[in-house]
N, C-alpha and C positions, 0 to 999 in steps of 0.2 A: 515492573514490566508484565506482570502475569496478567492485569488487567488486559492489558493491551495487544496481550496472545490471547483473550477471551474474548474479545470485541470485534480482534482480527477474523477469529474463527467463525465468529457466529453472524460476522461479514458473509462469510464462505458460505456459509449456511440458507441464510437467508439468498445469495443469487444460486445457489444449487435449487433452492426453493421456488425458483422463476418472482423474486422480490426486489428488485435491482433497487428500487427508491430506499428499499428501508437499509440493506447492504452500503451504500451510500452513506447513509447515515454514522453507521456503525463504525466505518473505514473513518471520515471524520472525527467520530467520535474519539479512536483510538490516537491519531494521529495529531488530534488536539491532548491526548491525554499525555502521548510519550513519542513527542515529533523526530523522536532516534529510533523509534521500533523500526528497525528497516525494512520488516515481514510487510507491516501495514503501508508502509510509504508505500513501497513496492506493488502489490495487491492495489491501493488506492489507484497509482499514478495507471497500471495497466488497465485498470476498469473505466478509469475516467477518459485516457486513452480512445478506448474500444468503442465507447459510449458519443466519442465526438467531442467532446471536453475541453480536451485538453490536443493541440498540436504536436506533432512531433520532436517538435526542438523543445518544446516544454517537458513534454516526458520523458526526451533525454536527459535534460539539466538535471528534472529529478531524479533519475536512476541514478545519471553518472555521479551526484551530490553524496550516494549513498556509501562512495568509496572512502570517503572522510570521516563517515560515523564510527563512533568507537564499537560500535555493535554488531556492524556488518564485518564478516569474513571474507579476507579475500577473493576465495571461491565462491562464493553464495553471490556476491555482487559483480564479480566477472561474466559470468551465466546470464544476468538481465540486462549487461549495457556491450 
């Protein structure tokens, strides 16, 4: 999972950086590498979200999907859905 905390971040990085295409990427990236990282789902699904992407009912599915993952903590994933 460390990859996918470093791709997550540099996700973060990159749109702090005014980069949103390459952040995109990164978010992908992670979420193709470890699709239970719940940090990345989560960070992806709001970005894609925000960006017009994704619909509302899709971003919910996703968030709310995230209460199933062995990784996500109850509290962590109560907070985003």
């Amino acid at each position: 999972m460390l990859a996918a905390d470093n791709l997550n971040n540099y996700a973060l990085s990159m749109l702090d950086l005014g980069k949103p295409d390459q952040a995109k990427n990164e978010w992908e990236a992670a979420v193709d590498l470890a699709p239970s990282h719940w940090q990345s789902v989560a960070n992806q699904t709001m970005f894609l979200w925000r960006m017009g992407e994704l619909d509302d009912e899709e971003a919910y599915r996703r968030l709310s999907e995230l209460e199933t993952q062995g990784d996500a903590s109850d509290e962590s994933v109560d907070v985003l859905v």
